[in-house]
Backbone bond lengths (Angstrom), bond angles and torsions (degrees), N, CA, C in turn:
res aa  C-N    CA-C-N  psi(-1)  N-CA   C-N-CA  omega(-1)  CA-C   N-CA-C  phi
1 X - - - 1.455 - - 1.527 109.27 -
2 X 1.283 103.56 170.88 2.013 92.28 -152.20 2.099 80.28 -105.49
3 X 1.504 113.30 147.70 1.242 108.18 -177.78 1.770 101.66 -116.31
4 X 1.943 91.45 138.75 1.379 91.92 179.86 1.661 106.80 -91.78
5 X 1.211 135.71 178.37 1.273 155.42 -172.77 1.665 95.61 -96.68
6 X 1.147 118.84 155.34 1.315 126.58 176.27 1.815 122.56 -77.30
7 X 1.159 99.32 -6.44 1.685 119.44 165.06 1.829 110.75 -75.19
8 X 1.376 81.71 -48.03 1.972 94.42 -179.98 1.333 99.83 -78.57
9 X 1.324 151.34 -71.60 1.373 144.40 150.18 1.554 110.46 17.43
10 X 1.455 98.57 -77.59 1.475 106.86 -174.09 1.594 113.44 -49.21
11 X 1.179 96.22 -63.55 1.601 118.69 -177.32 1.791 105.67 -35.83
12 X 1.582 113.71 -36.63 1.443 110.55 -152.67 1.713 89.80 -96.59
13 X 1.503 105.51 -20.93 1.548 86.81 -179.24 1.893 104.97 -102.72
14 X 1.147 105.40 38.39 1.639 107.73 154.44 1.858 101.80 -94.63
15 X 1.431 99.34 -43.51 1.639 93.46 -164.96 1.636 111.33 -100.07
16 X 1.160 118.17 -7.10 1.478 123.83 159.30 1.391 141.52 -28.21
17 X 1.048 122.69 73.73 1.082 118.04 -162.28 1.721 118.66 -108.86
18 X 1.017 108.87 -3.42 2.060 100.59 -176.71 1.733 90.60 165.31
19 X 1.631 108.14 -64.98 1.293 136.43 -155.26 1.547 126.76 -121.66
20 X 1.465 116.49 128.71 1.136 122.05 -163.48 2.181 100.66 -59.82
21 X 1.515 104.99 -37.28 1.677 96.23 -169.00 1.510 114.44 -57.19
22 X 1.731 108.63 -31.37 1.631 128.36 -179.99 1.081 91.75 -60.09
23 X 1.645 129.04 -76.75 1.303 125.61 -141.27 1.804 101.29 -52.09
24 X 1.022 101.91 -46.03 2.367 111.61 -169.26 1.172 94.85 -67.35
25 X 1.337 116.07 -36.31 2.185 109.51 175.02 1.010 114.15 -50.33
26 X 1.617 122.35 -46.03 1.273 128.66 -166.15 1.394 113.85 -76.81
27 X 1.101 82.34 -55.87 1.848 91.22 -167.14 1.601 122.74 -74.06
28 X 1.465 104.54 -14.92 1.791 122.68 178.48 2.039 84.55 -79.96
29 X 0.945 131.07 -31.82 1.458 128.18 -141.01 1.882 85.18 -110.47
30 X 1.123 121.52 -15.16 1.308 132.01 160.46 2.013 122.10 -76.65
31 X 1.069 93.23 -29.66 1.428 93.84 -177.60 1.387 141.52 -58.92
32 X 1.257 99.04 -26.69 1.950 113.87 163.34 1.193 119.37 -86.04
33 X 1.190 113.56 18.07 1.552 130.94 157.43 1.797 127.19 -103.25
34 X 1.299 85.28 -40.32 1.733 102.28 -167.90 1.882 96.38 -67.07
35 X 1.456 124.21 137.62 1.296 144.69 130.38 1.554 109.25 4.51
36 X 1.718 130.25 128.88 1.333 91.62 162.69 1.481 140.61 -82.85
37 X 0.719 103.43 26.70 1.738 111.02 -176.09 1.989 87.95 -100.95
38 X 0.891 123.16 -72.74 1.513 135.51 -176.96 1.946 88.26 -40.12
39 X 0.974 119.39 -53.41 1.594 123.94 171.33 1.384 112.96 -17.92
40 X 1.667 92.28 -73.29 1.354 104.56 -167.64 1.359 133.53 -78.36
41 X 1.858 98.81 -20.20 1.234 95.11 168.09 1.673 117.03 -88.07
42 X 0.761 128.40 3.37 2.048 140.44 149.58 1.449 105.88 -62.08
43 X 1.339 116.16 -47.29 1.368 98.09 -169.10 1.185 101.69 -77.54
44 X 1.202 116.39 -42.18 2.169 124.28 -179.56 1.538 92.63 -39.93
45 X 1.495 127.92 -56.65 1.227 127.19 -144.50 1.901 98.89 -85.64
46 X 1.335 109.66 -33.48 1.462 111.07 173.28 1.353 125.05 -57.89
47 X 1.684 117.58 -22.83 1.046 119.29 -162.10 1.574 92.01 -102.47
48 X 0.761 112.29 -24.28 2.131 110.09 174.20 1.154 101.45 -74.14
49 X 1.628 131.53 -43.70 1.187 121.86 -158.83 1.954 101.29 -69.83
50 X 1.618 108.55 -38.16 1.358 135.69 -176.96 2.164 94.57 -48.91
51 X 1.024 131.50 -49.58 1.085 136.89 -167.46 1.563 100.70 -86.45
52 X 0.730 112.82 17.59 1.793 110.05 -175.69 1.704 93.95 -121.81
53 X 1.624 104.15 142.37 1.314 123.51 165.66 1.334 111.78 -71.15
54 X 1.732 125.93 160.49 1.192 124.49 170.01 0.920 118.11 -45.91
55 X 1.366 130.39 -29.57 2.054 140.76 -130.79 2.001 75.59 -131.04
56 X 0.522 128.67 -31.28 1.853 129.16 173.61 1.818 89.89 -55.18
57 X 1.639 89.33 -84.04 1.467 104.78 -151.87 1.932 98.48 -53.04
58 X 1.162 118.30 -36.02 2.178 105.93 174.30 1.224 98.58 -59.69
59 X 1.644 132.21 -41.27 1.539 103.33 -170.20 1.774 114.87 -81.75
60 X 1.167 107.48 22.62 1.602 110.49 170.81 1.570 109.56 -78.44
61 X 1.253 91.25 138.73 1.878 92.83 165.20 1.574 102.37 -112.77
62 X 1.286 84.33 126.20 1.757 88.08 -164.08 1.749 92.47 -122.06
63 X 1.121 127.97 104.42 1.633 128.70 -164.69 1.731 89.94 -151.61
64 X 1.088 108.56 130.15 1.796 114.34 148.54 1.414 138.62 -24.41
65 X 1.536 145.74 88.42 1.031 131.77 -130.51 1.472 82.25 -100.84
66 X 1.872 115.19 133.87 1.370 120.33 179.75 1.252 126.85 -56.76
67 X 1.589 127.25 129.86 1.186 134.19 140.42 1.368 129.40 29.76
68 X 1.063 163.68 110.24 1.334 139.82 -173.64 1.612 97.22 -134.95
């Protein structure tokens, strides 16, 4: 299974919602907004999420990694 970084983690549980087609709706439809650095790491993170099966992307735990 392809592993995200804890930056992409974060990122996927802002736009997370149930389903892998929602989550790329959102967050592709977010991108002419985002910083470019924040850019690129969406697109980095879109294109992993893009290579993942439906039954991939439910066994993700996609949660906010705490504060430190």
């Amino acid at each position: 299974m392809i592993r995200f970084t804890v930056e992409e983690t974060n990122l996927l549980s802002i736009y997370h919602v149930g389903n892998k087609a929602q989550l790329v709706e959102n967050m592709t439809a977010t991108l002419p907004f985002m910083d470019a650095g924040l850019r690129e790491l969406a697109k980095r993170t879109l294109s992993k999420v893009d290579a993942l099966t439906e039954a991939e992307y439910k066994e993700l735990a996609v949660y906010p990694a705490d504060e430190v």
